[in-house]
C-alpha positions in Angstrom: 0.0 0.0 0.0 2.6 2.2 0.8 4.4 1.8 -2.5 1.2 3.1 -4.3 1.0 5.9 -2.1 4.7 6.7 -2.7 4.8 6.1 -6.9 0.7 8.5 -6.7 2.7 11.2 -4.7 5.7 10.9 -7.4 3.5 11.3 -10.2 2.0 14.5 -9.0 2.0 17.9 -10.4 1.1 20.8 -8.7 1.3 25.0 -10.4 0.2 28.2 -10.0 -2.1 29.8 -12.7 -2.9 33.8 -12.8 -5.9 35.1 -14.3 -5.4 38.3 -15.7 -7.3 40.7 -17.2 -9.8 43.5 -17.6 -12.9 43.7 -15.5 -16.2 41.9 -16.5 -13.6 39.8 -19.0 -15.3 36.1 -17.3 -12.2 35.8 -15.2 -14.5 34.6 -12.1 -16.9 32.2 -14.4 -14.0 30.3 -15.9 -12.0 29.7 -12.4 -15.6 28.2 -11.4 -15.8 26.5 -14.1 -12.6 25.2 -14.3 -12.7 23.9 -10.6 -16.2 22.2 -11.2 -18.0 24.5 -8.9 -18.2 27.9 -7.7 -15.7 29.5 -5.8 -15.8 32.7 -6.7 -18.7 34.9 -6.8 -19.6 36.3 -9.8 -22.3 39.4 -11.5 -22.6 41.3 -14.8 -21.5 44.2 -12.6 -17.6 45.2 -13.4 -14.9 44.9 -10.8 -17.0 41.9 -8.4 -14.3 40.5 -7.6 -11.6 42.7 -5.2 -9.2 40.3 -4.6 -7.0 37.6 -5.0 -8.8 33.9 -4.1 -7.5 30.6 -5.1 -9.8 28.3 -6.9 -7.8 24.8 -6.5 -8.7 22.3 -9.8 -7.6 18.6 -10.3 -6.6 17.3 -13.9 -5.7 13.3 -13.3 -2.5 13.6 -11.7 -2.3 17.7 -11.5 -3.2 19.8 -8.9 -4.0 23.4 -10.1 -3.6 26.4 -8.2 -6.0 28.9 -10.1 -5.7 33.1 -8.8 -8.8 34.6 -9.8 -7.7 38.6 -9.6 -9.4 41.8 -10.1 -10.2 43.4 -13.0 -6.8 45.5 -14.1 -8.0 48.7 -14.9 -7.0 52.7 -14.0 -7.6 53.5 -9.9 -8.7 56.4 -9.0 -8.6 56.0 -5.2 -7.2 54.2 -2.7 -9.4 51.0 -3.0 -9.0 50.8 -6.3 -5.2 51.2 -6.3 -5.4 48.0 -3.5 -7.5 46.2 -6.0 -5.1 46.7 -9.4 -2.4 45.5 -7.0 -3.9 42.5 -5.8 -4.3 41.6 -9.2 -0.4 42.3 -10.1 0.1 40.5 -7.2 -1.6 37.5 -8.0 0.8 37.0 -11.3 3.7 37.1 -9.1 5.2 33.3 -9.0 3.1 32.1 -11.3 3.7 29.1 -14.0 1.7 30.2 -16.3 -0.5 33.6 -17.0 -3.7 33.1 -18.5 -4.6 36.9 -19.8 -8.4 36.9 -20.1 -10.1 38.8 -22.7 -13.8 39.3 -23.3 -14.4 38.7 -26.8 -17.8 39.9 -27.4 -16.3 43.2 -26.1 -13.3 43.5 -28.3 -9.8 44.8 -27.9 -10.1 48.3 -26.2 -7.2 50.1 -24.4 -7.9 48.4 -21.2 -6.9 45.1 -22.7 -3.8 46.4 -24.8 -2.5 48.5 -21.9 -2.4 45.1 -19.6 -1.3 43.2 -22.4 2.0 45.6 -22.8 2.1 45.2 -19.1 2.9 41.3 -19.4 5.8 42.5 -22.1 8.8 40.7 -20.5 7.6 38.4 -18.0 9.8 35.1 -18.0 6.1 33.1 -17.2 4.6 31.6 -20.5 1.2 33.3 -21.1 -1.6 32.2 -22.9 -4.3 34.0 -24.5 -7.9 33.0 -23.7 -10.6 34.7 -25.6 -13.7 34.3 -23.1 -17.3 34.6 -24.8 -16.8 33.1 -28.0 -20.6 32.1 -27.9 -21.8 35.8 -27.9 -19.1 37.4 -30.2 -18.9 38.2 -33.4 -17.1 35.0 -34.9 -15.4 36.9 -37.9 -13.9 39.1 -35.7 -12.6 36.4 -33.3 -9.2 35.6 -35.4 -8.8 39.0 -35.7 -8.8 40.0 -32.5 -6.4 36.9 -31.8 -4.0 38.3 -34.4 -4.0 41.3 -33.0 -3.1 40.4 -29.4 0.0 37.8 -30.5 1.0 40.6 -32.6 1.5 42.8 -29.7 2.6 39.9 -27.4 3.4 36.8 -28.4 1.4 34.4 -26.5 2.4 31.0 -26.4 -1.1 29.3 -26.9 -3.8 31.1 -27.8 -7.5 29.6 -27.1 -10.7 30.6 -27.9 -14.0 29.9 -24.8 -16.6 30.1 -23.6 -16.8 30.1 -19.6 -20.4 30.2 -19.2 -21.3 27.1 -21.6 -17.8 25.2 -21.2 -17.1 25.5 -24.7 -13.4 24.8 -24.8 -12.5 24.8 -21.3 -11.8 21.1 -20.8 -8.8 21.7 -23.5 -7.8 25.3 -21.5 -7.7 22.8 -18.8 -5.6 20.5 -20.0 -3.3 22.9 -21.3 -2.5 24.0 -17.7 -2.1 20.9 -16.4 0.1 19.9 -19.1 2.2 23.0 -18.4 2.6 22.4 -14.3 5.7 21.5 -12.8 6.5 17.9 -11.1 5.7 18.1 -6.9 3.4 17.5 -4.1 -0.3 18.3 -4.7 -0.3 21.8 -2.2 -3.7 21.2 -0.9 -6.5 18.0 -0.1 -8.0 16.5 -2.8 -11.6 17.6 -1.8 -10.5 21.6 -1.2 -11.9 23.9 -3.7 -10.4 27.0 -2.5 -7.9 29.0 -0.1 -11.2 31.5 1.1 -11.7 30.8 4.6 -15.6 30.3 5.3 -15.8 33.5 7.4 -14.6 35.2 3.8 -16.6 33.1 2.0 -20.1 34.3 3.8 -19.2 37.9 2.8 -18.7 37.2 -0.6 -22.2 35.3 -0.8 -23.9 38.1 0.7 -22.0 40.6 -1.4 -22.9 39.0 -4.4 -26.7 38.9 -4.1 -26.4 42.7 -2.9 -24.9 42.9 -6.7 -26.9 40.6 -8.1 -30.8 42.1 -6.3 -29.4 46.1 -6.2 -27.7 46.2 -10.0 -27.1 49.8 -10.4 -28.9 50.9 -7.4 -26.0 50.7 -5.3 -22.4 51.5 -6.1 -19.8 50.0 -5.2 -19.4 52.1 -2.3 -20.2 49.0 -0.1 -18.6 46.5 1.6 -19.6 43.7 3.4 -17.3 42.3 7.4 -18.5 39.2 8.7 -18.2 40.6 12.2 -19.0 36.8 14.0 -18.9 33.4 12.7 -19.7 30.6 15.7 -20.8 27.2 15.4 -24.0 26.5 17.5 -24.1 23.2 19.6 -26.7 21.7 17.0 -23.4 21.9 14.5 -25.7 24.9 12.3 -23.6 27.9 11.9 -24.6 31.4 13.5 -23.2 34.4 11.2 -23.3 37.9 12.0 -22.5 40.3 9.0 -22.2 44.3 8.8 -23.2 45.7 5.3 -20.8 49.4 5.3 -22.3 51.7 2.7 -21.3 56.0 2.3 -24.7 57.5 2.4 -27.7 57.5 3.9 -29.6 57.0 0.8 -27.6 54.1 0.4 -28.4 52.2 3.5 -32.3 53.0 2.4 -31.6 51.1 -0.7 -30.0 48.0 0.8 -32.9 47.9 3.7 -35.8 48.3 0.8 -39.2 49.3 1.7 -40.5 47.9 5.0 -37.0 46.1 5.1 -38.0 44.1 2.3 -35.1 44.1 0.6 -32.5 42.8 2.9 -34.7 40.2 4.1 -34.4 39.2 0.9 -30.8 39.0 0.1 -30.4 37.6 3.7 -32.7 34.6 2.4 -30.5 34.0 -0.5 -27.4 34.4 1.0 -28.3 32.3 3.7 -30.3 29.6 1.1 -26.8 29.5 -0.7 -24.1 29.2 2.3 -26.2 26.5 3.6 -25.4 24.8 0.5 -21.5 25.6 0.3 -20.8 25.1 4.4 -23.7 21.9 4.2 -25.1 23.1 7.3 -28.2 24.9 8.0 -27.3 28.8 8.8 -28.3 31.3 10.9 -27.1 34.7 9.2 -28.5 38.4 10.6 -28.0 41.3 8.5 -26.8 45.1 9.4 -26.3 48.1 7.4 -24.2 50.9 8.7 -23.5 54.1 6.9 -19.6 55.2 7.4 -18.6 57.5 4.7 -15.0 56.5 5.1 -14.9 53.2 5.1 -12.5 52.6 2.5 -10.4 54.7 4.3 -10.4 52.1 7.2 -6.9 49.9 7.8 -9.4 47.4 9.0 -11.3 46.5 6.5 -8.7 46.2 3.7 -6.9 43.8 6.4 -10.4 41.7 6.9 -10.5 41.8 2.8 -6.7 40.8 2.3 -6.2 43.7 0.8 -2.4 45.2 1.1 -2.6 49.3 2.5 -1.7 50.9 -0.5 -0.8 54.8 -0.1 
């Protein structure tokens, strides 16, 4: 048995792929799609995602290490300039960089600014064109010839995240590509997010997902408590932050009818991913500055970034 165990660990591969790219490129959707279930939350709304989380896929005898980061784009204040360096930071060490690019959308400066970013970088990148089931297909090669002009990519692929066209050979790609060694994490972990993390992404995303363009993103959300009651059912306690005063009106909705309601499908969905029935009691505060609170880019994993 143990001679199994020993010529299994010997065969393992283990490697660290970055997601790069612009905001609302699908970065999110393909990590959940290439780990087989969601990790990372996801909207149509630009920017969800703030920072870095690990989404942690198996291919046969590979373990990979995927970085979903945020959206690289131009900060204009603090919280942004965390966000763009989380993302940076997430491509540091890596064995491979996969830049994301919405195709549908096309090739604007957002995507040819990060793509001369990469210019130099020792890591092999490849080129995934995310969308291909909503773009326009005869600009699809162009676009691709475009990008490997600029930077010469070396595999470009063409997906779609949301359907899973294509991502089972992106997948195998990166697998192919990782380094021999020890598998970094159990086979049945999905992800690096701890579950206190984890319940304020959930409810975060269902703020996105009810509120749309009601609410900017002048919100965070701090799981302030996160106990395990004797009956094993998990008690969470979370503090929605918002600027305004018209803000927090939004979040609570008429009568409180809103939050009620994203409470309800946070707590619907948590009980799924913790499988464990949950207990989770909603509060909106209005602090104008809170993105200028030490705290809560330490609570987010965000670096201080002057």
């Amino acid at each position: 048995m143990s001679e199994i165990s020993e010529v299994s660990t010997a065969a393992q591969r283990c490697g660290l792929v970055a997601v790069v790219g612009a905001p609302n490129a699908g970065k999110s959707t393909l990590v959940n799609a290439l780990v087989g279930q969601k990790v990372a939350i996801v909207s149509p709304k630009a920017q969800t995602t703030r920072t870095k989380l690990m989404g942690v896929a198996i291919r046969d005898e590979t373990q990979l290490l995927l970085v979903d980061t945020p959206g690289i784009f131009e900060p204009k204040r603090r919280f942004d300039r965390a966000m763009v360096a989380a993302a940076w930071g997430g491509a540091e060490g890596a064995d491979v960089i996969a830049l994301v690019v919405d195709a549908k959308g096309g090739l604007g400066p957002k995507v040819t600014e990060i793509a001369e970013a990469l210019k130099g970088r020792s890591e092999p990148i490849y080129l995934v064109l995310n969308k291909v089931d909503l773009a326009d297909k005869p600009k699809l090669l162009l676009h691709a010839e475009r990008l490997n002009a600029m930077l010469p990519f070396a595999e470009t692929f063409f997906i779609s995240a949301q359907t899973g066209d294509g991502v089972k050979e992106l997948k195998d790609a990166f697998a192919a590509a990782m380094p021999a060694g020890p598998w970094h994490y159990p086979e049945d972990q999905v992800s690096d997010a701890s579950e206190r993390a984890l319940a304020a992404e959930v409810t975060r995303e269902q703020l996105y997902l009810q509120l749309h363009a009601e609410l900017p993103y002048a919100s965070v959300v701090e799981t302030e408590k996160f106990e395990e009651r004797e009956d094993g059912s998990a008690e969470i306690h979370q503090q929605i932050l918002v600027e305004r005063v018209t803000q927090r009106a939004i979040v609570l909705g008429k009568g409180g009818a809103r939050i009620r309601e994203i409470g309800a499908r946070a707590r619907a969905e948590l009980a799924v991913l913790l499988d464990r029935p949950v207990h989770l009691y909603l509060h909106v505060k209005v602090k104008p500055d809170w993105d200028e609170d030490r705290s809560v880019y330490r609570d987010l994993g965000l670096d201080w970034v002057d």
